[in-house]
C-alpha positions in Angstrom: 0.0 0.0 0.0 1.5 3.3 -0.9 0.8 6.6 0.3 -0.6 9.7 -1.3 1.5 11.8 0.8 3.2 14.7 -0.5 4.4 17.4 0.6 6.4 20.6 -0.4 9.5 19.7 1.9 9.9 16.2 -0.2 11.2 17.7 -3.0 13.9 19.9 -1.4 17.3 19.4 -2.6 19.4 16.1 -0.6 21.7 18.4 1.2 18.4 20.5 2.6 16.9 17.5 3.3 16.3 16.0 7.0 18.8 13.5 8.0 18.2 12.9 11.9 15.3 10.9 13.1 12.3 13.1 13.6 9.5 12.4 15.1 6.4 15.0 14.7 2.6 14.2 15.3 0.0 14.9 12.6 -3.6 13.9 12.0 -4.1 11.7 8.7 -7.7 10.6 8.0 -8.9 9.3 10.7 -5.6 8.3 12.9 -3.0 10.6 14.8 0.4 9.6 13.5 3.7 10.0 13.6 5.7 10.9 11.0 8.9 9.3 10.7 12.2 10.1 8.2 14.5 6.9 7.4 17.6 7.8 6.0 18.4 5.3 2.9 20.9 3.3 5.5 18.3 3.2 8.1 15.9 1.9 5.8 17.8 -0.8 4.6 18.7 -1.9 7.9 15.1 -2.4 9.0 13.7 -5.9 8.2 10.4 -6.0 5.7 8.0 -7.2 8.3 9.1 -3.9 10.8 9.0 -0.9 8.3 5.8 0.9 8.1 3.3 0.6 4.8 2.1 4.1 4.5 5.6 5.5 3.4 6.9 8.0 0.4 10.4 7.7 -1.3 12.5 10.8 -1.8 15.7 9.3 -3.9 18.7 10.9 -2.1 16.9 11.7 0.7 15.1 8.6 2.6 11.7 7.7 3.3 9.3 9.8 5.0 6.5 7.6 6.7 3.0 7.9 8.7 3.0 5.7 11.7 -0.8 5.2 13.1 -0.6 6.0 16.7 -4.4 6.7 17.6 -7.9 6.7 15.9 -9.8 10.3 16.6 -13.0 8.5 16.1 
């Protein structure tokens, strides 16, 4: 499942990009999540069955990704 996230800092240039783990709180549909930055290292590092499904990938610059972490409902 891929995500339909995208967003104006995605497309900055690698050496603008994030590089530290982040970890900032937003509201997607229904669910609060968190959304996490993988660096292209970090990423590769985590196993398949551990890294989260609703993800975007910024070539140069990692993954950015929407981890659930309450329904508002």
């Amino acid at each position: 499942m891929r995500s339909t996230l995208s967003h104006a800092f995605l497309d900055l240039p690698s050496e603008q990009a994030p590089r530290e783990h982040k970890l900032v709180e937003v509201t997607h549909k229904s669910m609060l999540c968190k959304i996490r930055f993988f660096n292209e290292n970090e990423w590769s590092a985590l196993p398949i069955s551990k890294r989260p499904v609703d993800c975007v990938h910024k070539p140069g610059t990692g993954w950015v990704c929407l981890q659930p972490v309450a329904g508002l409902n």
